[in-house]
N, C-alpha and C positions, 0 to 999 in steps of 0.2 A: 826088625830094629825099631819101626814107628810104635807097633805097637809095647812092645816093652820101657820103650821112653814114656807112653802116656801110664801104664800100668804102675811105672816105679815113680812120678810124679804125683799119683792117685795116693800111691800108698804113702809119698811122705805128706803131702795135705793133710791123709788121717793121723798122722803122729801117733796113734796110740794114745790121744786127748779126747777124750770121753764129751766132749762140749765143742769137738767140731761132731755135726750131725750129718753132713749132707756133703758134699763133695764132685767132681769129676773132672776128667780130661778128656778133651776130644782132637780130633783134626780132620776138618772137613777139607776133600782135594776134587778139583773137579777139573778139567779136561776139557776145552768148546771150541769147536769151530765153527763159524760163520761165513757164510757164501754169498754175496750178493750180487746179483744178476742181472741187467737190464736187458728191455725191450731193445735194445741197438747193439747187442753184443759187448757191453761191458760186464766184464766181471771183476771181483776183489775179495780175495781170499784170507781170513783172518784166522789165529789160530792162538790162544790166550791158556794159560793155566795158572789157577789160583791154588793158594793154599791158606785156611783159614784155621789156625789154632786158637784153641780155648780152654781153661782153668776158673773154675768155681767154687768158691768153697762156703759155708755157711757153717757158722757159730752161733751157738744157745748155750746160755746159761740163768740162772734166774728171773725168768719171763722174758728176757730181751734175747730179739735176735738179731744179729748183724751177717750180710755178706761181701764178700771180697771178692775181686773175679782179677783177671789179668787180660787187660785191654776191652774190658766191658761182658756184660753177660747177652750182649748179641751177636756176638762173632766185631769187634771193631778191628781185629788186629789182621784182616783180611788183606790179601796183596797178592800180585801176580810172580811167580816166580817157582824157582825149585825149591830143594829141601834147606836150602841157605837160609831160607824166608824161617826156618825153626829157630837157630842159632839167633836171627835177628830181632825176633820178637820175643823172646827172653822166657823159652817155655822150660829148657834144661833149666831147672835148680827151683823153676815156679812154686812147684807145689807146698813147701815149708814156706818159702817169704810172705804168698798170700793168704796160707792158712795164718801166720804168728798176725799178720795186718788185722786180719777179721776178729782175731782174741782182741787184740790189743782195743780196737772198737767196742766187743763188749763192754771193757773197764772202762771207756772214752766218756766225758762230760758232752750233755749237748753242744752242738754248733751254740753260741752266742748271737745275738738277735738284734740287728742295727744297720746303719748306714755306714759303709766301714768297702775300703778296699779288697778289690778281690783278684785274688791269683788264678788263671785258668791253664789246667797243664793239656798236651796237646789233646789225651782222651776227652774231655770233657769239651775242648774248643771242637771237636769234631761235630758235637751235636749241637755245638751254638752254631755254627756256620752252617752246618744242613737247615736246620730249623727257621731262623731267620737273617738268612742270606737268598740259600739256594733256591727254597721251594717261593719265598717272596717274586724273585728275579724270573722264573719260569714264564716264558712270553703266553704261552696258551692261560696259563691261571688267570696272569695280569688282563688277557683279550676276554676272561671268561668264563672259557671253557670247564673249569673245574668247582663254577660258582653253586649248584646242584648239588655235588658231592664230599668235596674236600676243601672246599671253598674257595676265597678268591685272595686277594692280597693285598695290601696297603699301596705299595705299589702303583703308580699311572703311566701310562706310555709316556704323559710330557714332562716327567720328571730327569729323562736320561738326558744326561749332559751339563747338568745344572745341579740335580740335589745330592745337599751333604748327607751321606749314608752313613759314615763315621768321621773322626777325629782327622788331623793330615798323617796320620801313623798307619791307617788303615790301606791295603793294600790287596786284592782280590783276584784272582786270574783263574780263569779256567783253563785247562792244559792236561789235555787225554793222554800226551807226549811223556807225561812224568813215570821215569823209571821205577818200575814195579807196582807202581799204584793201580787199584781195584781195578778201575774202568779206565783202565790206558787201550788206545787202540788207535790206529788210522785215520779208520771212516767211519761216520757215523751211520744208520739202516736208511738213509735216505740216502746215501754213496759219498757224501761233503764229506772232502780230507778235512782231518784235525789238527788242528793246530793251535798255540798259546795264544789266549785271548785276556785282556785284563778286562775284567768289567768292574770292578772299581780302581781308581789310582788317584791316592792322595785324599781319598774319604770321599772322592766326587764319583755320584754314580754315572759310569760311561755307556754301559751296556745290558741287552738281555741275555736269560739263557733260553733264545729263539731259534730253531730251526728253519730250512727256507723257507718252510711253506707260512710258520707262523710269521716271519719277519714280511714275505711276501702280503699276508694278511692286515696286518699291520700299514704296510704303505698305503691299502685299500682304504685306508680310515685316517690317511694323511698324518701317519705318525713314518718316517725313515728313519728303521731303526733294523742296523745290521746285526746279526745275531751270530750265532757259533753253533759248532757241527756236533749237536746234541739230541736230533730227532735218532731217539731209541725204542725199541721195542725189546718184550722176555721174549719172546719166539716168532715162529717163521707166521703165526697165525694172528696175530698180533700187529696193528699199526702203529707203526711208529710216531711216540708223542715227544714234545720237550721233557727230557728228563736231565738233571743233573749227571756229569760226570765224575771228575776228576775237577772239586773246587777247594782252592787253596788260598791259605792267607801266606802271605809273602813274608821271610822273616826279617827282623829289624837288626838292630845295632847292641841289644843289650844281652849280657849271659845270666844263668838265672842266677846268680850272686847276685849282681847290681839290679834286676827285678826284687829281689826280696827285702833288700837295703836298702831301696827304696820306697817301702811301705811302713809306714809308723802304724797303722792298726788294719789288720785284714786278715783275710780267711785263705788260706790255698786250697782249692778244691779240685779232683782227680775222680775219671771214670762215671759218664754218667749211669743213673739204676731208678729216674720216671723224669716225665716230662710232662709240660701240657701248655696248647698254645690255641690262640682263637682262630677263628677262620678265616681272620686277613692276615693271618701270621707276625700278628703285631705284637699283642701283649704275652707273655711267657712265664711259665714257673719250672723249672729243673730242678733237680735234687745230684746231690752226687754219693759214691758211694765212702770216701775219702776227704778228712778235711785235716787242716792244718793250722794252727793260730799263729798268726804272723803278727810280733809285739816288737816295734823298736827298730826294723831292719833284722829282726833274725828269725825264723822258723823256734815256734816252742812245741806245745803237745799239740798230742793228736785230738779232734773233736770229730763225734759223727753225726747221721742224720744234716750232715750242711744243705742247704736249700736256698736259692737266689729266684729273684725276680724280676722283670723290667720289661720294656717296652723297647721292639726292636728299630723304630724310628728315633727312637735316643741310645739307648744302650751302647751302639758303636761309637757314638759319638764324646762319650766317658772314656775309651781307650787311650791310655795314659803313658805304656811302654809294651814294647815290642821284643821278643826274646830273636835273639840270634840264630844264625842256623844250626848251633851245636843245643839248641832247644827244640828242632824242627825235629816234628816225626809225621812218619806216614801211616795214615791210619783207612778202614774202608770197612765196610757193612755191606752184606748181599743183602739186607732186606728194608728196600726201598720201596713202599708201594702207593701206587699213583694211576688213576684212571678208572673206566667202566667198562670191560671187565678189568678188576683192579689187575693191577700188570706189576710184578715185584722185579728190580735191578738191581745190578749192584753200583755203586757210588765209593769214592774214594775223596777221602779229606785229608789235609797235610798241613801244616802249622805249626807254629811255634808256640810256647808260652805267654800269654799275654796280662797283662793288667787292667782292669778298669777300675776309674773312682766311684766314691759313693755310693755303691751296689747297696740294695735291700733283699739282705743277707738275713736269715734267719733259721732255727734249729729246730728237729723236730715237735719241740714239747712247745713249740707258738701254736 
C-alpha cells in the first residue's frame, strides 16, 4: 500500500510535462528503542516511531530552474506516529500541487527587493527558530564548548532573566511532551524527566536549553541558571550534550486572514531551500523556496527566489503578529548535527504563522 501511494504520487509530479525534470517520493520509517540504566538500579525504557515523508519535484525550462518540495527538501514534515502521520502531512494528492507550484515558479517574477513586511508560514518559522533561537540558547555553546568548532553564541549567561529576545508577542517553550512531535519523549540520556519549560515569555529571555551537568557547570562560574531535560546523545557510544528538543513558538490571537490584512506591502515566504549564519548565530541570510506578494491586505502573485535577512538579537523583536493555533503546525528534521565527533538528532519545531516588520527582503537577481 506505502509503496504504491509513493509510486502513484511519483507518477503524477511527472504529469507527462516534459519541464518537470527531476522528481521523487519517499518515506523514511524508523523504529527505536532506548534503554537507560543506572549504577543504582534505575532503569527507563523508551520506545518512539517516526515517520518522515517526502515530495520533490524540480522544474526546467529556458535556463531557469526552480524546485518545490512538500514540507522542505530535508525531511521537515518528520513526526512521531503511525500511518495517520500520511494523511496529516498532506502527501495523498502531493505530487500534482507541488509539481503545478514549481511550473508556476518558472513563469514567477523575482522576489522584489526592500524593506517591506514579511509573512513566515510554519515551514520556514521552523528553520528561523532552530537557527536563531535554539542553537543560540544551547548552554554548553553559550559556556563554550562549541567555540573551536561550530562556534559560539551572542548569547551571555547574565542575560537570562532580563534580556528582550523579541517583541511581548514572542512566546518560546520547550516541551518534549508535545504530541507527535520529532523529539517527544520522557527522559532525556542523562535520565531528567521532561517536562514543558518556557524559555522565553513575553519576549524576556528566561532560560537555557542546559542540561544538569551544563547548568551544574554554570553555577561553578556564579551564573544559577536552571536548565531543561535536553542532555542528548545519537547513540549508546555517544555522550550526552545539550541538544535541542522539541522548541516551540507558542500560538497567538490572530487567523491567517487577519495576518495578511494586516500587511500593506510584504512578501509571504514558505519552506526553507539555504541558509547561512555566523558563528555567534547572530547575523543570518535564508532563502525560501515559495514566495507570495502581499499588496494592500490581500495575497497577489506568486514571486520566487525570495531571500530575507537580519540579525537575530533584533529580528525577534520586529515580531508584529502571531497566527492562531489553526495556523499552528508541527513540523521536525532528523538532521540536526552538533558536536566532535559530530553527533546528528532529531529536533522538532511547532509554530504558527508569524509576522515581522521591516524585514530586508530581497530576490534572487540582487
Amino acid at each position: 500500500m506505502l509503496l504504491d501511494l509513493l509510486l502513484s504520487e511519483s507518477a503524477a509530479a511527472k504529469g507527462g510535462d516534459d519541464r518537470v525534470v527531476d522528481w521523487s517520493a519517499s518515506l523514511w520509517r524508523q523504529d527505536i528503542r532506548q534503554l537507560y540504566l543506572t549504577s543504582t538500579g534505575g532503569e527507563a525504557e523508551q520506545r518512539m516511531r517516526v515517520l518522515t515523508p517526502s515530495l520533490v519535484v524540480t522544474a526546467f525550462d529556458k535556463g531557469r530552474v526552480q524546485t518545490r518540495s512538500l514540507g522542505g527538501q530535508y525531511g521537515g514534515l518528520g513526526r512521531q506516529g503511525g500511518l495517520e502521520l500520511i494523511a496529516e502531512a498532506g502527501l495523498r494528492g502531493a505530487g500534482r500541487r507541488v509539481a503545478d507550484e514549481a511550473l508556476q515558479l518558472l513563469a514567477a517574477p523575482n522576489c522584489p527587493s526592500g524593506k517591506m513586511d514579511l509573512l513566515l508560514m510554519p515551514e520556514q518559522m521552523m528553520l528561523q527558530i532552530h537557527e536563531s533561537i535554539g542553537h543560540p540558547l544551547e548552554l554548553d555553546r553559550i559556556l563554550g564548548d562549541e567555540r573551536n568548532y561550530a562556534g559560539t553564541s551572542f548569547v551571555t549567561p547574565d542575560m537570562f532573566g532580563s534580556y528582550r529576545y523579541g517583541s511581548d508577542l514572542l512566546n518560546v517553550t520547550f516541551d518534549p511532551l508535545q504530541r507527535n512531535e520529532l523529539a517527544s519523549y520522557g527522559w532525556d540520556d542523562d535520565g531528567k524527566p521532561a517536562e514543558k519549560m518556557w524559555l522565553i515569555r513575553d519576549g524576556v529571555l528566561e532560560r537555557p536549553l542546559g542540561g544538569d551537568i551544563s547548568s551544574a557547570r554554570a553555577r561553578l562560574n556564579g551564573f544559577a541558571l536552571d536548565g531543561v531535560a535536553n542532555s542528548r546523545a545519537c547513540n549508546w557510544n555517544r555522550a550526552p550534550i545539550d541538544r535541542m528538543a522539541n522548541l516551540n513558538v507558542e500560538p497567538g490571537d490572530k487567523t491567517f486572514a487577519q495576518l495578511v490584512a494586516g500587511i500593506e506591502r510584504g512578501v509571504l515566504m514558505q519552506t526553507n531551500v539555504s541558509w547561512s549564519i555566523d558563528d555567534s548565530r547572530n547575523k543570518f541570510q535564508f532563502g525560501c523556496e515559495w514566495g507570495q506578494l502581499i499588496e494592500n491586505g490581500e495575497l497577489k502573485g506568486v514571486v520566487r527566489n525570495p531571500n530575507y535577512r537580519g540579525v537575530s538579537a533584533s529580528f525577534w523583536r520586529s515580531l508584529k503578529a502571531v497566527g492562531d493555533a489553526s495556523t499552528f503546525t508541527v513540523m521536525g528534521t532528523p538532521y540536526c548535527g552538533k558536536g566532535e565527533p559530530n553527533q546528528v538528532v532529531r529536533v522538532g519545531h511547532a509554530s504558527p504563522a508569524c509576522v515581522f516588520g521591516e524585514v530586508d527582503v530581497f530576490g534572487g537577481a540582487a
